[in-house]
C-alpha positions as CSV (number, residue, x, y, z in Angstrom):
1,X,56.5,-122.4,61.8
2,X,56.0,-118.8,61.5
3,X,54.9,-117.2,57.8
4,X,55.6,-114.0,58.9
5,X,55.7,-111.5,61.7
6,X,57.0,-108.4,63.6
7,X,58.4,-107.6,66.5
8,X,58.8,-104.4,68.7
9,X,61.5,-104.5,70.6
10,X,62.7,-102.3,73.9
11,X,65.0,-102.0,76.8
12,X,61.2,-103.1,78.6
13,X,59.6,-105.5,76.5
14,X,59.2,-107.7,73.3
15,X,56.0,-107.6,71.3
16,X,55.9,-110.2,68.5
17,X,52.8,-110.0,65.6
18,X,52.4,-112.1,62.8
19,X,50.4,-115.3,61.5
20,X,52.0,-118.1,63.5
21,X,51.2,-121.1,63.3
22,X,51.2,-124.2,65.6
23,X,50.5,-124.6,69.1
24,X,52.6,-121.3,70.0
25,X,50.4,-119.6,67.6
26,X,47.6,-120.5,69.5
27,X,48.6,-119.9,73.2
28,X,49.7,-116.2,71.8
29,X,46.4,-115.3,70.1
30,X,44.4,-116.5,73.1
31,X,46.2,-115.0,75.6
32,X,45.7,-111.7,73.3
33,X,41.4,-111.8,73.8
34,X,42.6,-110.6,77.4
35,X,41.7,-106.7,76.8
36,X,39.7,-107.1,73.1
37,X,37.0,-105.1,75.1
38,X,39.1,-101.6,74.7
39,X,39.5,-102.7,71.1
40,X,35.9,-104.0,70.4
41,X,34.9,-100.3,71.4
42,X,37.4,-98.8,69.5
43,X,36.0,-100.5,66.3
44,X,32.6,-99.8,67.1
45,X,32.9,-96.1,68.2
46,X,35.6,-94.8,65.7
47,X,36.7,-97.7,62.9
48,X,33.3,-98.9,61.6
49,X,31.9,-95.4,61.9
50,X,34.5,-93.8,59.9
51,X,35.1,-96.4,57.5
52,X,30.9,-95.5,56.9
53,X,31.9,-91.9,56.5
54,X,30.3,-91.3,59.9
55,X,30.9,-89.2,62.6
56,X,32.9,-91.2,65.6
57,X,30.7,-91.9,68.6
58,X,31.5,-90.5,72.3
59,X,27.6,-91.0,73.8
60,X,28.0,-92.0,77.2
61,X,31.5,-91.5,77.3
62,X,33.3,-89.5,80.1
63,X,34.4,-86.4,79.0
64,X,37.9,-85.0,80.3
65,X,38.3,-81.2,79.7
66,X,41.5,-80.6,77.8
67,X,44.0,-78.7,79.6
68,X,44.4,-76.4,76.3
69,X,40.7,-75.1,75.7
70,X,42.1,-74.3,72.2
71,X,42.5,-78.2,71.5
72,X,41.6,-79.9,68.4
73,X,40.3,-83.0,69.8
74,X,37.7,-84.2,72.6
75,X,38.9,-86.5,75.1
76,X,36.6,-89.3,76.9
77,X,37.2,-92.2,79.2
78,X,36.7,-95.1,77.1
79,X,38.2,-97.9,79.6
80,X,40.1,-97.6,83.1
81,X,43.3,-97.2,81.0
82,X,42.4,-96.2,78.3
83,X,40.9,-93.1,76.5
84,X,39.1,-92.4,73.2
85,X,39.1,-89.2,71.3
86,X,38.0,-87.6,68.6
87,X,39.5,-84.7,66.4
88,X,39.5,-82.6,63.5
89,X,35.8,-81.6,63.9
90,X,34.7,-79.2,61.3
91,X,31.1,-78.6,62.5
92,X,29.6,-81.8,62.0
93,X,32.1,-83.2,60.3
94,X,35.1,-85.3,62.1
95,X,38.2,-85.9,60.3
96,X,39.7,-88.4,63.0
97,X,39.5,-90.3,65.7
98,X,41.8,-92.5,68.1
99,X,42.0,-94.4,71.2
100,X,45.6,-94.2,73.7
101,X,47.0,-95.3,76.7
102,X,50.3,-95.5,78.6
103,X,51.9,-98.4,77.2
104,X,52.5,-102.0,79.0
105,X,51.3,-105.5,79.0
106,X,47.1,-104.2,78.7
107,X,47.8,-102.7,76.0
108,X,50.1,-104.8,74.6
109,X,47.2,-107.1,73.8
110,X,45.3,-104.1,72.6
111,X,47.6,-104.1,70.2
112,X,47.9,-107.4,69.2
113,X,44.4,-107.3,68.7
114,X,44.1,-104.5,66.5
115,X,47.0,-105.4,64.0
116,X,45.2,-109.2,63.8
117,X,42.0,-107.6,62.7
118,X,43.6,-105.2,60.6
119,X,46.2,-108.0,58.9
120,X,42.8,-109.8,58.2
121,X,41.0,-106.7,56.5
122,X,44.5,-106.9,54.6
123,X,44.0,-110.1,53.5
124,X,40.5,-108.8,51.9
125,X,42.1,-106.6,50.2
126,X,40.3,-103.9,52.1
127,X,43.4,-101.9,53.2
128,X,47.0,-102.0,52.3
129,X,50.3,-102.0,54.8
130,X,51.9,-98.7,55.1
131,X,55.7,-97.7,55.8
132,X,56.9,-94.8,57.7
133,X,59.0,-93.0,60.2
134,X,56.5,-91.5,62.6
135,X,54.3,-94.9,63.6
136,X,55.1,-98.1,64.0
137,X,52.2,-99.8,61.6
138,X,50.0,-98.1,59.3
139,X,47.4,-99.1,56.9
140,X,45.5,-97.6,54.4
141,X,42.0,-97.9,53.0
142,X,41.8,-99.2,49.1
143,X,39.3,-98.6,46.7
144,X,36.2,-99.2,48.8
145,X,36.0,-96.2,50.2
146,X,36.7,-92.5,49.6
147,X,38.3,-90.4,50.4
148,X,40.8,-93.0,51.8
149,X,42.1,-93.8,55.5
150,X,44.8,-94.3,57.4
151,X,44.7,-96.2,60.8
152,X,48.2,-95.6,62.7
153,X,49.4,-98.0,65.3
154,X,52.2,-96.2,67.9
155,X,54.0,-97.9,71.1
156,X,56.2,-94.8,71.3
157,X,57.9,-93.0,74.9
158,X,55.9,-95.2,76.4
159,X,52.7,-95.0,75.3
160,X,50.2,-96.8,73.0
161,X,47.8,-95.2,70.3
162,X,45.9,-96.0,67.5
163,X,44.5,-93.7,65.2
164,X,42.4,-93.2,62.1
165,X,42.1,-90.3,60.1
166,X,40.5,-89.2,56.6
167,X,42.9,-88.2,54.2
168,X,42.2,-86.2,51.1
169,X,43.1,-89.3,48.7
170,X,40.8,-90.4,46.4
171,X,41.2,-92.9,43.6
């Protein structure tokens, strides 16, 4: 019996999120723990830190020189597939970080990993779901902390990224 849930659909693939629940359920979520290492890092180097009104951390991280010195972010290695960067940095001061990839079955459980973690910090009333045209699932931080958040989830032209970024909301 499923309570709810959503599905990304293309010519490719079919992704399915939700709280299921049953047996299904089950086999889904633990065949999901596949690639929580990419996301474990991403919550301890950009998530956690910025929901602490910290700076992201890239420490013994790979960096890749852009291929536009004038970029706004810094780009490291952060897993085989996957890279982590941070951008908006005002001196000491970053305004967002983000980890992407190209998109497929890794990072398919990436994702499935991050929107199950974030539908629990949901259910703690610690962000709220967001709707718009330019990602597929957003949320943003409540009261707790200020200015607020959002953390973007994207499985767009073929690649996968997750975001968070300060905004300039405040309660």
């Amino acid at each position: 019996m499923t309570k709810f849930g959503v599905c990304i659909t293309s010519a490719m693939r079919r992704l399915c999120v939700g709280q299921v629940v049953g047996p299904l359920g089950v086999v889904f979520l633990a065949t999901s723990g596949a690639q929580a290492g990419a996301w474990e890092e991403f919550e301890t180097r950009c998530l956690v830190p910025m929901e602490n009104v910290e700076a992201p951390i890239s420490s013994n991280l790979e960096f890749v020189p852009p291929p536009n010195p004038d970029s706004p972010s810094d780009v490291f290695v952060l897993t085989a597939e996957v890279y982590f960067y941070v951008s908006g940095v005002l001196g000491d001061q970053s305004v967002g970080c983000g980890m992407g990839a190209d998109a497929g079955e890794s990072t398919d459980k990436i994702l499935v990993r991050g929107l199950k973690h974030m539908n629990a910090l949901v259910d703690a009333k610690r962000y709220t779901p967001m709707n718009g045209e330019n990602y597929d699932f957003g949320f943003q931080s409540t009261e707790w902390r200020e200015p607020r958040l959002n953390v973007f989830f994207n499985t767009r032209n073929d690649t996968f990224a997750v975001s968070v970024e300060e905004t300039d909301l405040e309660s």
